[in-house]
TISEVEX-477940 format. One record per residue (C-alpha): residue number from 1; x, y, z. Coordinates in nm, 2 decimals. Layout:
<sites>
SITE:NUM:X:Y:Z
...
</sites>
This chain:
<sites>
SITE:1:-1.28:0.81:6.51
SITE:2:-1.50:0.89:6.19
SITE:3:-1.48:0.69:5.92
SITE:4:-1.46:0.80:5.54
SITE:5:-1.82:0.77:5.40
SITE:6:-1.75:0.47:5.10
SITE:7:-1.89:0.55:4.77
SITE:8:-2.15:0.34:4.69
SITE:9:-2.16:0.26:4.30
SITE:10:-2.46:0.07:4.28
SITE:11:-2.67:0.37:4.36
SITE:12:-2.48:0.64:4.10
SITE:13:-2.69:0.70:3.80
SITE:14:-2.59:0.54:3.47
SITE:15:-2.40:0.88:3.40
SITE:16:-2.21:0.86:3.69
SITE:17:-2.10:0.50:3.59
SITE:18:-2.03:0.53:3.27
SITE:19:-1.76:0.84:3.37
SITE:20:-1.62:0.60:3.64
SITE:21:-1.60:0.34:3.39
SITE:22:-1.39:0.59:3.16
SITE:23:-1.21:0.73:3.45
SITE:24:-1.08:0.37:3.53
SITE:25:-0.93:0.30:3.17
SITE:26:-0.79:0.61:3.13
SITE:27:-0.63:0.56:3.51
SITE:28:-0.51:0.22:3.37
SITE:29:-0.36:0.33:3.07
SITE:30:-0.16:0.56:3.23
SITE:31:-0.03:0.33:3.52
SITE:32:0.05:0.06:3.24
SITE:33:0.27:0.38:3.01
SITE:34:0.42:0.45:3.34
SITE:35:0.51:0.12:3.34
SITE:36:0.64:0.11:3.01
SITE:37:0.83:0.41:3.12
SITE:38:1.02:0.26:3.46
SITE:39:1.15:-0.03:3.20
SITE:40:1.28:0.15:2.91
SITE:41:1.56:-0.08:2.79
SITE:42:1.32:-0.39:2.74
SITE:43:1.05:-0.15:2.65
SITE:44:1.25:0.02:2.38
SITE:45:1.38:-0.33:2.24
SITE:46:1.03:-0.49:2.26
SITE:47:0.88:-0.18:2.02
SITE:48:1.17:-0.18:1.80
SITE:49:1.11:-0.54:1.70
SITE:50:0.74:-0.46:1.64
SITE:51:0.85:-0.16:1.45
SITE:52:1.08:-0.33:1.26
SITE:53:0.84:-0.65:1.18
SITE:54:0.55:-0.42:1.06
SITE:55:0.76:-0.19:0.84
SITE:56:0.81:-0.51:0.57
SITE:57:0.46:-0.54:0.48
SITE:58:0.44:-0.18:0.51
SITE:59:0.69:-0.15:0.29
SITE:60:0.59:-0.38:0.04
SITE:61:0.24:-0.21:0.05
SITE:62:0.42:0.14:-0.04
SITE:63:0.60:-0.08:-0.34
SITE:64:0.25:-0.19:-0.44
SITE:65:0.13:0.10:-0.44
SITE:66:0.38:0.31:-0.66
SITE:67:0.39:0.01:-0.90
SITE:68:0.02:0.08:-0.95
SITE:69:0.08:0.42:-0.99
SITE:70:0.33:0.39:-1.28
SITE:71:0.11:0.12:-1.42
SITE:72:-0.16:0.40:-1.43
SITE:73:0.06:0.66:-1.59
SITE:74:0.17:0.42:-1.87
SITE:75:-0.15:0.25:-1.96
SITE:76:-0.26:0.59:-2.03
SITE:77:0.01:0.66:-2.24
SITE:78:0.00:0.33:-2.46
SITE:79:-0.07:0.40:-2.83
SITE:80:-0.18:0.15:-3.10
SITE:81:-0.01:0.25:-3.42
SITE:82:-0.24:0.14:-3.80
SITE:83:-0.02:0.14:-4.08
SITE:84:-0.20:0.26:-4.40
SITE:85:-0.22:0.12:-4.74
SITE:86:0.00:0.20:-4.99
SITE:87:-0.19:0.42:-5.28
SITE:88:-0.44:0.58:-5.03
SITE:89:-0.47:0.91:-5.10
SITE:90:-0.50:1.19:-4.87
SITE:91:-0.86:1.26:-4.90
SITE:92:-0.93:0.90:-4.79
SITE:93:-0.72:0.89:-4.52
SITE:94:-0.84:1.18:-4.38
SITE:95:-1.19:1.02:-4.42
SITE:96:-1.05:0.74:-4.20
SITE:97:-0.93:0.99:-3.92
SITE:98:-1.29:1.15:-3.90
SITE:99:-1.42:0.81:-3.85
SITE:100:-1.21:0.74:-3.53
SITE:101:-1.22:1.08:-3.37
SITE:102:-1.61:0.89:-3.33
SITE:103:-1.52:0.60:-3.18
SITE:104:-1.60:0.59:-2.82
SITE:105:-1.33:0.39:-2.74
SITE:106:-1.07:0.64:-2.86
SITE:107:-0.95:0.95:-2.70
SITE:108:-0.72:1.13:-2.97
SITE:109:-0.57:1.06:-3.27
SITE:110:-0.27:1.20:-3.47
SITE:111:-0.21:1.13:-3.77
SITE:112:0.17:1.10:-3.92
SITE:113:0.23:1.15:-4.36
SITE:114:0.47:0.95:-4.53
SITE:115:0.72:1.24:-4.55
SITE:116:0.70:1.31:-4.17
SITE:117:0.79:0.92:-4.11
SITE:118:1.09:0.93:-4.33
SITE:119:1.23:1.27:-4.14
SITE:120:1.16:1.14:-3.87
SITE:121:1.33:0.78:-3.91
SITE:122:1.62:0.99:-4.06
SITE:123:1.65:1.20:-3.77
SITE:124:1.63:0.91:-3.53
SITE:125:1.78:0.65:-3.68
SITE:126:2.12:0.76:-3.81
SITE:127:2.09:0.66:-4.18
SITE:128:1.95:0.96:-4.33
SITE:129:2.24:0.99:-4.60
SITE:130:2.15:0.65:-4.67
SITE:131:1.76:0.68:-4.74
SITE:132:1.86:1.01:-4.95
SITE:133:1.94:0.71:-5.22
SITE:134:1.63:0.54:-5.22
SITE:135:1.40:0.64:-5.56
SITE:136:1.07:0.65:-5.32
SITE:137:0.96:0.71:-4.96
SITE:138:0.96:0.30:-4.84
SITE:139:0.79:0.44:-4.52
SITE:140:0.39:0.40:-4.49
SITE:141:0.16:0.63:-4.34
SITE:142:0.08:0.61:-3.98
SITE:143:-0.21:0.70:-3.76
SITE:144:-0.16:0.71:-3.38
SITE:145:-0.49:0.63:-3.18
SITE:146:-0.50:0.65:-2.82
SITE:147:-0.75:0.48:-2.60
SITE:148:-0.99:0.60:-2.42
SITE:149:-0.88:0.54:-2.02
SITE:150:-1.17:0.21:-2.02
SITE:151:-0.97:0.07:-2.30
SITE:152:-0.60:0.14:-2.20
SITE:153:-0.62:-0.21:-2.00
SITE:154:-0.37:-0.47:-2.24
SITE:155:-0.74:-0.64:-2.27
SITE:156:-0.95:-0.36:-2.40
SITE:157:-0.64:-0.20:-2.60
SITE:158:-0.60:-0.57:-2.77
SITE:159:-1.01:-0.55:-2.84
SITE:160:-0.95:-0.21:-2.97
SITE:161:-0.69:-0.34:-3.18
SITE:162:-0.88:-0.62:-3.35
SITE:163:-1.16:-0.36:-3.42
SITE:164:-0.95:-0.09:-3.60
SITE:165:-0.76:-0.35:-3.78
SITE:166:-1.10:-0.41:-3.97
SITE:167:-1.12:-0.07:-4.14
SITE:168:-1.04:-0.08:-4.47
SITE:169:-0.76:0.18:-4.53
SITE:170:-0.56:-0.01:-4.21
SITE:171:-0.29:-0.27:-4.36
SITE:172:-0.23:-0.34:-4.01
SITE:173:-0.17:-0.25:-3.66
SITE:174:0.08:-0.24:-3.40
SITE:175:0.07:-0.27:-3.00
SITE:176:0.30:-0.33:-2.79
SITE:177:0.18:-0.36:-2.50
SITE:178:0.34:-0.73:-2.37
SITE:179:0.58:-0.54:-2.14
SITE:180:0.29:-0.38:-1.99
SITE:181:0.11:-0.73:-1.94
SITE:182:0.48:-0.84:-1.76
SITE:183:0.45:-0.52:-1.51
SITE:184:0.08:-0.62:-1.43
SITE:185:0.19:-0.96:-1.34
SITE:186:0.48:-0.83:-1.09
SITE:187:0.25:-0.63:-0.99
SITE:188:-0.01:-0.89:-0.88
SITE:189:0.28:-1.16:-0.76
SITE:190:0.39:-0.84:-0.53
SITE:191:0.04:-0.87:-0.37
SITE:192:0.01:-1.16:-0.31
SITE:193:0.34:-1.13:-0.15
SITE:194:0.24:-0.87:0.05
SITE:195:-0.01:-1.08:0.22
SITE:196:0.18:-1.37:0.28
SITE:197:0.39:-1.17:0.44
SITE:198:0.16:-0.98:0.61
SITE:199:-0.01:-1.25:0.78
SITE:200:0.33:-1.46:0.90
SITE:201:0.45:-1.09:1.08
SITE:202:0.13:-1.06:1.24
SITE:203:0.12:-1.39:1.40
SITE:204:0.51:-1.30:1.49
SITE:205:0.38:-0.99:1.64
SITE:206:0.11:-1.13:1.86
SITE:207:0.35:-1.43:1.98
SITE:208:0.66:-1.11:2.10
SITE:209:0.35:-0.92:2.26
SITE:210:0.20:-1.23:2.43
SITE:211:0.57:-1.32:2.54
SITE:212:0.67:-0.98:2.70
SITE:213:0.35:-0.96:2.84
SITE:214:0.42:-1.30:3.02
SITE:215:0.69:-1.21:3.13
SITE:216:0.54:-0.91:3.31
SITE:217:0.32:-1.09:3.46
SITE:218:0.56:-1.33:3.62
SITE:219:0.73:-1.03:3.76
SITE:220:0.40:-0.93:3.88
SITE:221:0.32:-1.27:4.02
SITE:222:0.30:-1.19:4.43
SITE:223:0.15:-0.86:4.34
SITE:224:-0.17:-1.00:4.19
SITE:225:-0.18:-1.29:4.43
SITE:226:-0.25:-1.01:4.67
SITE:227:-0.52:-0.86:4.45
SITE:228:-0.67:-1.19:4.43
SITE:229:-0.70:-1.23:4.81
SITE:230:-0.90:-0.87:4.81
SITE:231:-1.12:-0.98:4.58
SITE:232:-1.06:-0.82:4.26
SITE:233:-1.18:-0.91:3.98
SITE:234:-1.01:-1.09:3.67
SITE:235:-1.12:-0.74:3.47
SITE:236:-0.93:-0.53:3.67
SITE:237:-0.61:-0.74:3.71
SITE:238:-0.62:-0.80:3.34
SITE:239:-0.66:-0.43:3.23
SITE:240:-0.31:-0.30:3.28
SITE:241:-0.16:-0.57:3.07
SITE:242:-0.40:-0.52:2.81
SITE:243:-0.30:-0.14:2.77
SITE:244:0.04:-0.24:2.81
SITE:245:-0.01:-0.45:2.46
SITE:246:-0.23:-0.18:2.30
SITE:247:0.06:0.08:2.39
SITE:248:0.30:-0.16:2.24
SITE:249:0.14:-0.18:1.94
SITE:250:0.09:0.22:1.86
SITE:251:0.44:0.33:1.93
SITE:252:0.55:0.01:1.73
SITE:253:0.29:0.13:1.42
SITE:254:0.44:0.47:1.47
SITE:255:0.80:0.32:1.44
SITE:256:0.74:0.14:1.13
SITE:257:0.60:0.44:0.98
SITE:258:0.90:0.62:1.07
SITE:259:1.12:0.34:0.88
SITE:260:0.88:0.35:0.57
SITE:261:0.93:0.76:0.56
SITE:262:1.33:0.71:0.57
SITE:263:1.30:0.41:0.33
SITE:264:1.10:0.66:0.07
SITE:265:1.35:0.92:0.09
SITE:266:1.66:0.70:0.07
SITE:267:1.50:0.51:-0.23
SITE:268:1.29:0.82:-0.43
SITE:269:1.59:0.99:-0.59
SITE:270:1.73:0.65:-0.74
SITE:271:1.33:0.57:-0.84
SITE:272:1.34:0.92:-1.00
SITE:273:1.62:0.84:-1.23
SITE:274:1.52:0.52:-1.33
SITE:275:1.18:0.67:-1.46
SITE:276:1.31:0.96:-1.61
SITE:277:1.49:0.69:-1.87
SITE:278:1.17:0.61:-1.96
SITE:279:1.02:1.00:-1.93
SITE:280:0.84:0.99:-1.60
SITE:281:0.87:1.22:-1.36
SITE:282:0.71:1.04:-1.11
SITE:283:0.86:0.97:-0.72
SITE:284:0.77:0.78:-0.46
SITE:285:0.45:0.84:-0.21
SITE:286:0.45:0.73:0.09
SITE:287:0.21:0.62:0.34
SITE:288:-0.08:0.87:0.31
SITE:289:-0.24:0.98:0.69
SITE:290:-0.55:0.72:0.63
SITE:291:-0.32:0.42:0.60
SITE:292:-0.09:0.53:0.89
SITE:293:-0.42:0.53:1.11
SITE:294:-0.51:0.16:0.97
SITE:295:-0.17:0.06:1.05
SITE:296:-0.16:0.21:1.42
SITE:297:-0.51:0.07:1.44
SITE:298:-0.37:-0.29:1.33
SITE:299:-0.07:-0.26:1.55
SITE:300:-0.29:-0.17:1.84
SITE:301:-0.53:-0.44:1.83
SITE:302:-0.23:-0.66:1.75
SITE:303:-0.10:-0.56:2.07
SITE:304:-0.44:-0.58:2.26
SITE:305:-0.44:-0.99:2.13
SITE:306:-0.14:-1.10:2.23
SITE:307:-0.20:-0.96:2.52
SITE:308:-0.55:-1.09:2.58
SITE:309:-0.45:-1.44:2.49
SITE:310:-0.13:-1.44:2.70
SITE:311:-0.35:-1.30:2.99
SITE:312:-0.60:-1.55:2.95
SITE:313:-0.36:-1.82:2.99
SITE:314:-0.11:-1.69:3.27
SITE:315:-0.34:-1.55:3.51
SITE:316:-0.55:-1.85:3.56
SITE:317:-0.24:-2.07:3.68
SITE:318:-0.19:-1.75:3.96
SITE:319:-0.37:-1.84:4.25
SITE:320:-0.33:-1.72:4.61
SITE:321:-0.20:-2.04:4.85
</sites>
């Protein structure tokens, strides 16, 4: 009886190794989703958990990130109003407006007359029978500078401020701007937040991956016993359950981004009112395609180390008797 001629792999060429060595890991990844796929209850409850546990500093990421964005789009809307001497005439004030439309550090400038403050503070204000009694106009004129988008920052609007307030036609200037310093500071506390949270869910995530995977490999005990006895080699025995953790991890990173998409559409139209009180029309973004492949990639090699350290430790205490 003829015997199957063996393959021997020291002789292939490095080509010819580095496609078996391909072959293999694709071979295992498969087995170990097959795997996955003969135990769906605890497989489905095990990536539900990891789903579940990476959404919240996904989420809190997508908070961070809109928070920036409607910090943007209000420090480029702040204004620093200068309130003009009495007495100054046109001519100089227009003199004045010339002079900032130089400035670097501005971006426009409109310019408000004493009559078109007093129509306007009677339109808006209610009392305009009541100002139709007053012998003179009370109301001063205004100019409305905008900064530039270097010096919209609170700091470089403040520095702005001091400097305009130095011209001599300028009685004084206004900015109010200490609600935007408030929404900065959330802002900041939110990140921080974010990675405190961050790093507690990722040590949780590593200890349910290096659990399950322990679990597996008690069930697997007798079964790599035998492998043992054959010779092979800690590699091999290791490499399902590390694709089992890496498989974890991407279907868990594709589950949080599925909670995060339903979170933004249950949440956007209630952001959308809120901001239109304050004449935004901005709504929620999601997570863009980049940072759903940095948090599949995370979840992955989350996966792959809780598996690698719960292989480690487990399959050295299996030896054949």
């Amino acid at each position: 009886m003829s015997k199957k001629p063996q393959i021997n792999r020291s002789k292939l060429p490095l080509s010819g190794r580095i496609v078996m060595f391909f072959i293999r890991h694709v071979q295992h990844a498969m087995a170990s989703m097959g795997e996955l796929w003969r135990n769906p209850v605890s497989s489905i409850m095990t990536m539900a958990v990891l789903g579940v546990s990476l959404s919240l500093p996904a989420a809190l990421q997508v908070l961070v990130k809109n928070a920036e964005t409607i910090t943007e789009s209000w420090n480029s809307a702040a204004e620093i109003s200068l309130f003009i001497d009495e007495g100054r005439s046109e001519t100089v004030i227009q003199s004045l407006i010339t002079r900032l439309k130089v400035y670097p550090e501005i971006s426009d400038v409109t310019y408000i007359n004493r009559d078109q403050a007093l129509e306007e503070f009677q339109s808006l204000s209610g009392f305009g029978e009541a100002l139709s009694y007053l012998d003179s106009n009370p109301l001063p004129a205004v100019v409305m500078v905008t900064p530039s988008v270097k010096y919209s920052s609170p700091t470089g609007a403040r520095e702005l401020l001091r400097k305009l307030e130095q011209e001599p036609e300028v009685s004084f200037g206004r900015l109010d701007i200490e609600w935007l310093e408030r929404l900065q500071a959330v802002v900041k506390l939110l990140e921080r937040t974010v990675m405190a949270i961050a790093a507690l869910l990722v040590l949780a995530v590593v200890l349910v991956i290096g659990n399950t995977i322990r679990l597996a490999i008690m069930n697997r005990r007798t079964e790599i016993e035998v492998m043992k006895l054959v010779g092979a080699t800690e590699a091999f025995i290791q490499r399902p359950f590390l694709y089992t953790g890496i498989w974890y991890g991407v279907i868990g990173g594709f589950l949080a981004w599925v909670i995060i998409n339903l979170l933004v559409w249950y949440l956007d139209s209630a952001l959308a009112e809120l901001l239109g009180l304050y004449g935004s029309t901005l709504h929620m973004e999601s997570l863009s395609v980049a940072e759903l492949g940095q948090l599949v990639l995370l979840a992955s090699f989350l996966g792959w180390l809780g598996s690698y350290l719960s292989v480690r430790q487990h399959l050295r205490a299996i030896e054949p008797s």
